[in-house]
ZASE-548621 format. One line per 5 residues: number of its first residue (from 0); for each residue y, x, z of N, C-alpha, C. Coordinates in Angstrom, 1 decimal. Layout:
BEGIN
NUM) Y:X:Z:Y:X:Z:Y:X:Z | ... $
***
This chain:
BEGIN
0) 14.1:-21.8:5.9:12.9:-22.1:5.2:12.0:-20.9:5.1 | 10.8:-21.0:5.6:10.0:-20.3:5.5:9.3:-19.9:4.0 | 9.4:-18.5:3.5:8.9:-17.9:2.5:7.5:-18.0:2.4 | 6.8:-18.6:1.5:5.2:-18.6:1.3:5.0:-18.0:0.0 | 4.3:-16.7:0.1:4.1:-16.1:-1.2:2.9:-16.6:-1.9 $
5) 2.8:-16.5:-3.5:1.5:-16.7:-4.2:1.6:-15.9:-5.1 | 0.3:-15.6:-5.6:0.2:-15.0:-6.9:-1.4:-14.8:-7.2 | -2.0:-14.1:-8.5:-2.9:-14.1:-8.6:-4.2:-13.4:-7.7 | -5.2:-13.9:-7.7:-6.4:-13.4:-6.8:-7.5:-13.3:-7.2 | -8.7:-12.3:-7.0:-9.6:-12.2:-7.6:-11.0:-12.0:-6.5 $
10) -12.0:-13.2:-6.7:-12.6:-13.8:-5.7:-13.9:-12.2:-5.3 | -14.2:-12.2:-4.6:-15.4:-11.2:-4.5:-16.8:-10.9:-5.8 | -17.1:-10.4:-6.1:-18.3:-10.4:-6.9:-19.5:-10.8:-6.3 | -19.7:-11.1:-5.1:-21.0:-10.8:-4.4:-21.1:-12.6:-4.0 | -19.8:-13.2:-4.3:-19.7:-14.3:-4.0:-19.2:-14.7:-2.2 $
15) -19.4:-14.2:-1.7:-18.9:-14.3:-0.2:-17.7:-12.8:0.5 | -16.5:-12.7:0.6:-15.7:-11.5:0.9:-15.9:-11.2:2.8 | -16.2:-10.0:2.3:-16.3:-9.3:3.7:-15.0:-8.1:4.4 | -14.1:-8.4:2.9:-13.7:-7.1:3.4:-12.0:-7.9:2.2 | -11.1:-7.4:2.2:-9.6:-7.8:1.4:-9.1:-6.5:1.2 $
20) -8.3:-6.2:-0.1:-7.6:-5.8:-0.6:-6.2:-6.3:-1.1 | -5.1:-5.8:-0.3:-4.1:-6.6:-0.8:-3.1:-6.1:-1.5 | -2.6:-6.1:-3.0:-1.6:-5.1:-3.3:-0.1:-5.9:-3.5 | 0.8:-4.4:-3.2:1.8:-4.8:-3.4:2.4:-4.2:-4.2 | 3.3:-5.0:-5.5:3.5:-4.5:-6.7:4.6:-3.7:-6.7 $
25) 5.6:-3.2:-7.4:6.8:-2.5:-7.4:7.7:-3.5:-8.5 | 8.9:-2.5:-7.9:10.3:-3.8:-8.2:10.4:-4.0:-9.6 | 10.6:-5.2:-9.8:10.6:-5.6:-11.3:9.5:-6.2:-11.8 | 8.4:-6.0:-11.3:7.1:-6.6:-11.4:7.0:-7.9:-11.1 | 5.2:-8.4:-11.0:5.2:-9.1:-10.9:2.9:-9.2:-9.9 $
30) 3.0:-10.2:-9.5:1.4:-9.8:-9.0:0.1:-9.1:-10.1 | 0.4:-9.7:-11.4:-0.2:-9.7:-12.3:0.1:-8.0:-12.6 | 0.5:-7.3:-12.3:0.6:-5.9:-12.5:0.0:-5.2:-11.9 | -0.8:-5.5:-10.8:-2.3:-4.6:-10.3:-3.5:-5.6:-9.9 | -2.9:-6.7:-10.2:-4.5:-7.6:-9.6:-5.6:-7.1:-10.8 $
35) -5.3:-6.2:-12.0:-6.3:-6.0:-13.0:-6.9:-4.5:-12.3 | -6.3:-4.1:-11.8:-7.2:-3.0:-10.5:-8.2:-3.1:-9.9 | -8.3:-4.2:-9.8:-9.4:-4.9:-9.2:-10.6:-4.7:-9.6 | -10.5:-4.9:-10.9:-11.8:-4.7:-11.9:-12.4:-3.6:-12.3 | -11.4:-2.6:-11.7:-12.4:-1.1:-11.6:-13.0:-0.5:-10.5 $
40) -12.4:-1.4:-9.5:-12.9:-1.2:-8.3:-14.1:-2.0:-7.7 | -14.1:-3.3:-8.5:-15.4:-4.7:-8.0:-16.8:-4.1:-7.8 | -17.1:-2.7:-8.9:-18.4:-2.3:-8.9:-18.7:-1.5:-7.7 | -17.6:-0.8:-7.1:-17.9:0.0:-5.8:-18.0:-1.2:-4.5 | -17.0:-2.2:-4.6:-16.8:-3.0:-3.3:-17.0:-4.3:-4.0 $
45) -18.3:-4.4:-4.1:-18.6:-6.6:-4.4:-19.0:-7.1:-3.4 | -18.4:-7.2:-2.2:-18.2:-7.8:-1.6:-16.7:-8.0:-1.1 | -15.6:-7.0:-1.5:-14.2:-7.2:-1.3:-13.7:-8.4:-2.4 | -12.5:-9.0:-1.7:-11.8:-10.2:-2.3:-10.3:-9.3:-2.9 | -9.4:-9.8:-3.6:-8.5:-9.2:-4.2:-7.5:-9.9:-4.4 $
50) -5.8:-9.8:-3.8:-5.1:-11.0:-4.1:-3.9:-9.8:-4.0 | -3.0:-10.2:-4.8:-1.9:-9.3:-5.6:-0.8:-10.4:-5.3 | 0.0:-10.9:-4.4:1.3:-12.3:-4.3:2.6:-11.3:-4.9 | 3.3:-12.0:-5.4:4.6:-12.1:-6.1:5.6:-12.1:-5.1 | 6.6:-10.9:-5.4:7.6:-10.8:-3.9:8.1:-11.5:-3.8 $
55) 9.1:-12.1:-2.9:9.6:-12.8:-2.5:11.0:-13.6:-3.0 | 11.6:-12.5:-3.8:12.9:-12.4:-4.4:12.7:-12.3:-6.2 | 13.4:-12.8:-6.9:13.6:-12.7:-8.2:14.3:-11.4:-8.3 | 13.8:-10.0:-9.2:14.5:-9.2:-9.6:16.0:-9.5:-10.1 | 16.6:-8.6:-9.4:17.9:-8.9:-9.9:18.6:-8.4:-11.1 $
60) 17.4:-7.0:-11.6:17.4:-6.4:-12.7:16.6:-6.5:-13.5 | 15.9:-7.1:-13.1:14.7:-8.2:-14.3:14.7:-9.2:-14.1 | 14.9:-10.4:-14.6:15.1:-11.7:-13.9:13.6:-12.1:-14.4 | 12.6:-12.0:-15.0:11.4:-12.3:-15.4:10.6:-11.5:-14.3 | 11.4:-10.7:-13.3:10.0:-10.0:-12.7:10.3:-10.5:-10.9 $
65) 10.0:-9.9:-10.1:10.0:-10.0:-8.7:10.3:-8.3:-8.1 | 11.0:-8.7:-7.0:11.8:-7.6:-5.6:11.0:-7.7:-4.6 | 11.0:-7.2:-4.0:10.8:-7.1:-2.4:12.0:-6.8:-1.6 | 12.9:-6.0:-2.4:14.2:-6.3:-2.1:14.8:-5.3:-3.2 | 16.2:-6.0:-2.6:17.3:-5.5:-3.7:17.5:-4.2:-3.6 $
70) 17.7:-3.3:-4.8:18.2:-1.9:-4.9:19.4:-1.6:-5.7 | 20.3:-1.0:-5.1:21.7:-0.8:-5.6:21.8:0.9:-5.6 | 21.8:1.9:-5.1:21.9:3.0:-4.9:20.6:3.8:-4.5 | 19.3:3.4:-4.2:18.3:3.8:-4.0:18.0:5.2:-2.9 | 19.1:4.5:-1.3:19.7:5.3:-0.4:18.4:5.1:0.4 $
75) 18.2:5.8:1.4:17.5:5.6:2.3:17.6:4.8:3.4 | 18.3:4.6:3.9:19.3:3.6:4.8:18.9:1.9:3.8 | 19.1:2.2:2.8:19.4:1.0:1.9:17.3:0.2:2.1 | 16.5:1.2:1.9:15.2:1.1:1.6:14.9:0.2:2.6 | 15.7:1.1:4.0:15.0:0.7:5.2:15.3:-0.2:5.8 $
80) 16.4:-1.1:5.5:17.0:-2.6:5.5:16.0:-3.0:4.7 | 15.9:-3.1:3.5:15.0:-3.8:2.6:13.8:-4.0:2.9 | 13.0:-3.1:3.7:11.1:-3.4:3.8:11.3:-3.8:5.1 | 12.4:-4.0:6.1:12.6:-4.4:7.5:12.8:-5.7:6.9 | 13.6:-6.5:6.2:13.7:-7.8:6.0:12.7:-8.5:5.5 $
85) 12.0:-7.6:4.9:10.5:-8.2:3.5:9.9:-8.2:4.5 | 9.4:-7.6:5.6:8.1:-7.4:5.9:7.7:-8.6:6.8 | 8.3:-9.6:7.6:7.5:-10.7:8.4:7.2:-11.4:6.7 | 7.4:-11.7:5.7:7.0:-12.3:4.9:5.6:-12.0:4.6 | 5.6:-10.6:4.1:4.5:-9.7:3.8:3.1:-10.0:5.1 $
90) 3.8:-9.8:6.0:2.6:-10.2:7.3:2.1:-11.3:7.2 | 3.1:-12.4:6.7:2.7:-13.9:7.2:2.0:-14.2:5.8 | 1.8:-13.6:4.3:0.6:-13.9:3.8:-0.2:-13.3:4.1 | -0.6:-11.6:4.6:-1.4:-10.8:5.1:-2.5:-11.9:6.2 | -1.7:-13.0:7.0:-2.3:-13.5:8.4:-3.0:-14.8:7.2 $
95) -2.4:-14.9:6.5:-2.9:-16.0:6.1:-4.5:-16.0:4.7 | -4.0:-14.8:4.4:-5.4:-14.5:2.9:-6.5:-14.1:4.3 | -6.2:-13.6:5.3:-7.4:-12.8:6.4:-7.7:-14.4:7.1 | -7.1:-15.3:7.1:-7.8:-16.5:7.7:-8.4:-17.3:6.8 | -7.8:-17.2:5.5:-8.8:-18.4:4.4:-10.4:-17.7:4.1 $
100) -10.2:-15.9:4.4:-11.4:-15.5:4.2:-12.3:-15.7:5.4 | -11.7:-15.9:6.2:-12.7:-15.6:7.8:-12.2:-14.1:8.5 | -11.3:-13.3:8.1:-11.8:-11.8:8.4:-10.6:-11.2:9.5 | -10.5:-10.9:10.2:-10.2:-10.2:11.3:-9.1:-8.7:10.1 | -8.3:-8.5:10.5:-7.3:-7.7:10.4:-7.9:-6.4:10.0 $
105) -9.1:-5.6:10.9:-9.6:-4.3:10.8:-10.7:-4.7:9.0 | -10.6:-5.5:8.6:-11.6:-5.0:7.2:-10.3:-5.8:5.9 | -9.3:-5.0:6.3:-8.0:-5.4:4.9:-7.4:-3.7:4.7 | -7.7:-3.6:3.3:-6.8:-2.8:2.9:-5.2:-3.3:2.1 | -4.6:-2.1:2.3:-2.9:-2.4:1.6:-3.1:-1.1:0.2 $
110) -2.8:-1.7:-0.8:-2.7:-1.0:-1.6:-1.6:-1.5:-3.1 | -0.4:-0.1:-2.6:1.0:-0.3:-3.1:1.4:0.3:-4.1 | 2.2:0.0:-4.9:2.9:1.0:-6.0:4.7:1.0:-6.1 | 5.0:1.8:-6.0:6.2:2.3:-6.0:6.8:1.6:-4.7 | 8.1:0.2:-4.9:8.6:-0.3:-3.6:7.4:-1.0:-3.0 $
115) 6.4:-1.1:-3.6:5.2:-2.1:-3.0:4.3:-0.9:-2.2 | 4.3:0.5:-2.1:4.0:1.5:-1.2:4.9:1.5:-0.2 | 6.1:1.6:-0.2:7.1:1.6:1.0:6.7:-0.2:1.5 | 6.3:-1.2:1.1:6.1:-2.4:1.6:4.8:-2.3:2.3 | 3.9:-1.3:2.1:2.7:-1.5:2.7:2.6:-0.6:3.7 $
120) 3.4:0.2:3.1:3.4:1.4:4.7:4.0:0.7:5.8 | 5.1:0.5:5.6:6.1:-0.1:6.9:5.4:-0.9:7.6 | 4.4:-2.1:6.9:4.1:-3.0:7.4:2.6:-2.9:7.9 | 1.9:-1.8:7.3:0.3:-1.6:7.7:0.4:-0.8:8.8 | 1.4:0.0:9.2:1.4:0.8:10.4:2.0:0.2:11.8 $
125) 2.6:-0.8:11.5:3.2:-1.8:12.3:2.2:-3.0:12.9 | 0.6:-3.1:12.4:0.3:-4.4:12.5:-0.6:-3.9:13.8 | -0.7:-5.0:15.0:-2.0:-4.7:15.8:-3.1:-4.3:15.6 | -3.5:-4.9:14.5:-5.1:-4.6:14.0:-4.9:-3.5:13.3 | -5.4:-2.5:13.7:-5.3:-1.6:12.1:-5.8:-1.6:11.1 $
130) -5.0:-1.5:9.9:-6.0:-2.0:8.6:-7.0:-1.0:8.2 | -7.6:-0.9:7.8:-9.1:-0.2:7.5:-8.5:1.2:6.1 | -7.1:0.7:5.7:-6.8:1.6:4.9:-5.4:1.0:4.3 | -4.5:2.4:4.0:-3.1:1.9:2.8:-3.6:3.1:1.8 | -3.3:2.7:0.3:-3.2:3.7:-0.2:-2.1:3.0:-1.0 $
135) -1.0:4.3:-1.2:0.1:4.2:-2.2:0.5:4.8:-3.0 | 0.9:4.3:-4.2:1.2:5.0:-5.4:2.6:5.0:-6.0 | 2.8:6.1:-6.1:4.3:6.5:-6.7:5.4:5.7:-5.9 | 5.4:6.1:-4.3:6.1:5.6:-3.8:7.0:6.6:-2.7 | 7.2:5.8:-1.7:8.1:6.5:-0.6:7.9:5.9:0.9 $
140) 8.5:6.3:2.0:8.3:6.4:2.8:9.9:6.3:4.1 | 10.3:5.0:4.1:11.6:4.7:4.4:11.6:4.8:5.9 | 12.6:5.1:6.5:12.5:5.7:7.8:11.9:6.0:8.8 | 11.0:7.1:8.3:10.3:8.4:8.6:10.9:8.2:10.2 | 12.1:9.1:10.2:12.5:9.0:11.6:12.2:8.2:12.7 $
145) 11.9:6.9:12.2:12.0:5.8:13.6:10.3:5.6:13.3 | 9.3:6.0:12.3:8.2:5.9:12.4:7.5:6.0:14.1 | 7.5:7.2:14.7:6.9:7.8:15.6:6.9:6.7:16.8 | 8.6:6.6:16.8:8.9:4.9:18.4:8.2:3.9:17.4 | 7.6:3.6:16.4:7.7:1.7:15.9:6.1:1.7:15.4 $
150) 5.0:2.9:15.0:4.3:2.8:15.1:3.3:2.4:16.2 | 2.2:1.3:15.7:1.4:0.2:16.8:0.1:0.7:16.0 | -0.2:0.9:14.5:-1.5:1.5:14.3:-1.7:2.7:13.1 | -2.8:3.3:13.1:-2.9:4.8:12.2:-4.2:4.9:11.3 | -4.0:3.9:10.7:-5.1:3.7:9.8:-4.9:5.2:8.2 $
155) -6.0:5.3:8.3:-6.0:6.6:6.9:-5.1:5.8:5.6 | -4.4:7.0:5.1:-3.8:6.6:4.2:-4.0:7.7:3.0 | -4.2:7.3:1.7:-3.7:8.0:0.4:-2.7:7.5:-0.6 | -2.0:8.8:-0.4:-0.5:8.8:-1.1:-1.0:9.0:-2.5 | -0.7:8.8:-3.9:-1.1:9.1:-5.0:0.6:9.1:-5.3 $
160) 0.6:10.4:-6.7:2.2:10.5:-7.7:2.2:11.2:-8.6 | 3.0:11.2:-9.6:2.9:11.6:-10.6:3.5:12.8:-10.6 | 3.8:14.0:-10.9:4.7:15.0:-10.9:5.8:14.9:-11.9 | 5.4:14.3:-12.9:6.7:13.7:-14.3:7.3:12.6:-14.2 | 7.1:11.9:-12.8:8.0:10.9:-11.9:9.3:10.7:-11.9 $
165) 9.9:10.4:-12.5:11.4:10.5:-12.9:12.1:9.1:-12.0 | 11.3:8.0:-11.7:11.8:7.1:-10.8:11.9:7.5:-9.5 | 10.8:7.8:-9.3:10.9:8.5:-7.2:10.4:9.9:-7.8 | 11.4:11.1:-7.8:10.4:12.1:-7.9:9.2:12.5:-6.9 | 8.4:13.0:-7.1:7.3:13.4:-6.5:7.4:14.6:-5.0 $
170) 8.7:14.9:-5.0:8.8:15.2:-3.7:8.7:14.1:-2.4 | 9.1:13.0:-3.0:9.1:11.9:-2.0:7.2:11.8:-1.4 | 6.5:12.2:-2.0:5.4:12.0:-1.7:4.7:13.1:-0.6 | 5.7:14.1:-0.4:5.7:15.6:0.2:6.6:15.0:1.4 | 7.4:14.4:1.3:7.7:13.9:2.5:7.3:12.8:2.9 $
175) 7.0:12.0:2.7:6.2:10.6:2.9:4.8:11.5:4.1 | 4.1:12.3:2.9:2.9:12.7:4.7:3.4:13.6:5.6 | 4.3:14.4:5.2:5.1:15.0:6.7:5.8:14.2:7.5 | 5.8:12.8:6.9:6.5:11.8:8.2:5.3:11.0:8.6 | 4.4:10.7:7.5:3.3:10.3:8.4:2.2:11.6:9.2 $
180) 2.5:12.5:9.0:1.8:13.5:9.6:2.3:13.7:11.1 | 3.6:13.4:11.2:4.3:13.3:12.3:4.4:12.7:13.2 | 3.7:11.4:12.4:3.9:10.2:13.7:2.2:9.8:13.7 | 1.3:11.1:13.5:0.0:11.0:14.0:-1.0:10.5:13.5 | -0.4:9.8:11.7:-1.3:9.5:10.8:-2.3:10.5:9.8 $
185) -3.3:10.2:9.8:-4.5:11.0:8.8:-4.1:10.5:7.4 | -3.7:11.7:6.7:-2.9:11.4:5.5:-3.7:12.1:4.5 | -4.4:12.0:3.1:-4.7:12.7:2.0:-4.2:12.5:1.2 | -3.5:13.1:-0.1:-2.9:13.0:-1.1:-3.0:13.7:-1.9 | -2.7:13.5:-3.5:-2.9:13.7:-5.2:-2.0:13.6:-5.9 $
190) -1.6:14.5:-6.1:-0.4:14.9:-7.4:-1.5:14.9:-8.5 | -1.0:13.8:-9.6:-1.7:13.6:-11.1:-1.0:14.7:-12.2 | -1.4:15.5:-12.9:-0.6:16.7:-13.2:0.4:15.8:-15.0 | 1.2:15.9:-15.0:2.0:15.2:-16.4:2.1:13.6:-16.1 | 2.0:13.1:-15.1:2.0:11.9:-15.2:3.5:11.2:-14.7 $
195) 4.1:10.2:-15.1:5.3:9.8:-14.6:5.5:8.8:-13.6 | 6.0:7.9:-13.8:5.8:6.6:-12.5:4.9:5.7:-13.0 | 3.9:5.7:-12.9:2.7:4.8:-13.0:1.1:5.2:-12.4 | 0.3:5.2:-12.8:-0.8:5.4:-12.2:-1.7:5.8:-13.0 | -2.1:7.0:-13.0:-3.0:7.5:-13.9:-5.0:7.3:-13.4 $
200) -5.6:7.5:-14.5:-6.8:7.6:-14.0:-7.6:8.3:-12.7 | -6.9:9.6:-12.9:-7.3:10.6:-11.9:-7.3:10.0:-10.5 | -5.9:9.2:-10.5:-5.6:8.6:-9.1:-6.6:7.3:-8.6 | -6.9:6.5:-10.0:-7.5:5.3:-9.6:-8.9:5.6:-8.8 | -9.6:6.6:-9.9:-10.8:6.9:-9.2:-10.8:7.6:-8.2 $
205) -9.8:8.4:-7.5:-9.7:8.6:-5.8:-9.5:7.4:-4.8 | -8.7:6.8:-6.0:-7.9:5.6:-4.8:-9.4:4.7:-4.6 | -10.5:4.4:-5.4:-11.0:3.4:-5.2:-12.4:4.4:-4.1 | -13.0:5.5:-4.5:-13.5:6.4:-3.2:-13.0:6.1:-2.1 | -11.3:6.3:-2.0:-11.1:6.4:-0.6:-11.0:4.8:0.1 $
210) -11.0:3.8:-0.8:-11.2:2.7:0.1:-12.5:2.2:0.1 | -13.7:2.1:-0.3:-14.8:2.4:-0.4:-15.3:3.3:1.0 | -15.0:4.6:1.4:-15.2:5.5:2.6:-14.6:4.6:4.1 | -13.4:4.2:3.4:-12.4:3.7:4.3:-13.0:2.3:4.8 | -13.8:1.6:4.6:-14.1:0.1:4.5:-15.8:0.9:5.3 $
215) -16.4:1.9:4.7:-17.9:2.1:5.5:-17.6:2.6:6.8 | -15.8:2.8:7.1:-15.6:3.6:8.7:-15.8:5.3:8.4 | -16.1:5.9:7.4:-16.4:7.3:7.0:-14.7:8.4:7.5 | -13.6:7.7:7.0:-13.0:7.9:7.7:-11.9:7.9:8.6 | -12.9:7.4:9.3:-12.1:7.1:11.0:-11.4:8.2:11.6 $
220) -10.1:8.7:12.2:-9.9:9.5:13.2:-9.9:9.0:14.1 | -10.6:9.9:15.2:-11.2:10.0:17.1:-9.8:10.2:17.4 | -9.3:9.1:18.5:-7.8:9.0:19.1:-7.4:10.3:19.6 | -8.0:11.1:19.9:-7.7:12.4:20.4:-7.7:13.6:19.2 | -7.9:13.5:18.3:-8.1:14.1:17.7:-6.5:14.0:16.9 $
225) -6.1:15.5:16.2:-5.1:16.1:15.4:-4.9:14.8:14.2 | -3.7:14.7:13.9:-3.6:14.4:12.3:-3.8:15.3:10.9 | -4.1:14.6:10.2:-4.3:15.8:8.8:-3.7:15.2:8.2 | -3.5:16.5:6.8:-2.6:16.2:5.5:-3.5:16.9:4.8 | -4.4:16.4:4.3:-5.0:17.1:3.4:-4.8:16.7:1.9 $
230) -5.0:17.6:1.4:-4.7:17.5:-0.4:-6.1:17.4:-1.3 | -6.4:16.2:-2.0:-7.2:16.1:-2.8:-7.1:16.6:-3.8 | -8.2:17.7:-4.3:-7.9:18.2:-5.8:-8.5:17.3:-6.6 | -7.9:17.5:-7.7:-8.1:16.6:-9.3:-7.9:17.3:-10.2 $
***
């Protein structure tokens, strides 16, 4: 049986969408846990559409919330089974919110939080079209190693974390762009200074700049050109 995700959605301001935002929430959640993101970002992009779907799996440690997959030891090995089996789901609403809008693959962003950052990376660097942007928050970056052979595209990404991160410490975010730096992606990232696993202000108002820049083509990397890791100050 084929998995069909839903959850909540928030229609364009401008009345017609030119452009998609899609997030993916973290374990235990639920869609309704960043589709209200939306609303701080509608003033920069009223013409982007906004849809947040509910994972696939009922948390097995919250039974009120949703997985993308199950976590038992929080191994690396473990991650990368999990976003390998989530992800044709993840694609097949991704093909389907870009067809009810009209829109072509290159004007969708992925924007994740915690396991819903490792759900967007795996799957935004994997897709033909490259997405116009991932940005992820308080997350990680599950096998790095096989990135380099399984990457198909290199769309800009911003990593956002908290340094008082006690769920994924904040080194994971220091390796997350030296694996995407590796395998030839344009990476910027923001450590929020006292902040823990969530998402602070500092980060929202970068995160919503850089898809904003990322959606006008501002920035694009030239195929020949180096990858960066640059660090955003805040």
């Amino acid at each position: 049986m084929t998995i069909q995700l839903s959850g909540p959605r928030l229609p364009a301001a401008s009345g017609k969408a030119d452009r998609l935002v899609i997030f993916c929430h973290g374990y235990g959640a639920d869609g309704n846990d960043l589709i209200g993101l939306a609303s701080h970002w509608q003033r920069q992009m009223p013409t982007t559409a906004f849809a947040s779907p509910h994972a696939p799996e009922r948390c097995t440690m919250s039974p009120t919330g949703y997985q993308w997959f199950g976590i038992t030891r929080m191994q690396p090995d473990e991650m990368l089974r999990g976003v390998e089996k989530a992800a044709p789901v993840l694609n097949a609403f991704i093909d389907a919110e870009l067809a009810r809008h009209g829109l072509d693959g290159t004007r969708l962003a992925l924007v994740g939080f915690s396991q819903g950052t490792m759900m967007s990376l795996h799957v935004g660097l994997r897709r033909v079209q490259p997405p116009a942007a991932i940005v992820g928050f308080s997350g990680a970056l599950p096998g790095a190693e096989k990135l380099p052979a399984e990457i198909v595209s290199r769309p800009p990404v911003l990593l956002v974390h908290g340094d008082a991160d006690d769920m994924i410490p904040v080194q994971a975010l220091h390796a997350a762009a030296n694996g995407l730096g590796a395998a030839g992606v344009a990476v910027r990232w923001h450590v929020s200074r006292g902040i823990g696993h969530g998402i602070a202000p500092d980060g929202l108002e970068l995160a919503g700049r850089f898809l904003v820049d990322a959606f006008a083509g501002k920035l694009a990397v030239k195929p020949d050109a180096a990858p960066i890791g640059v660090k955003i100050p805040g």
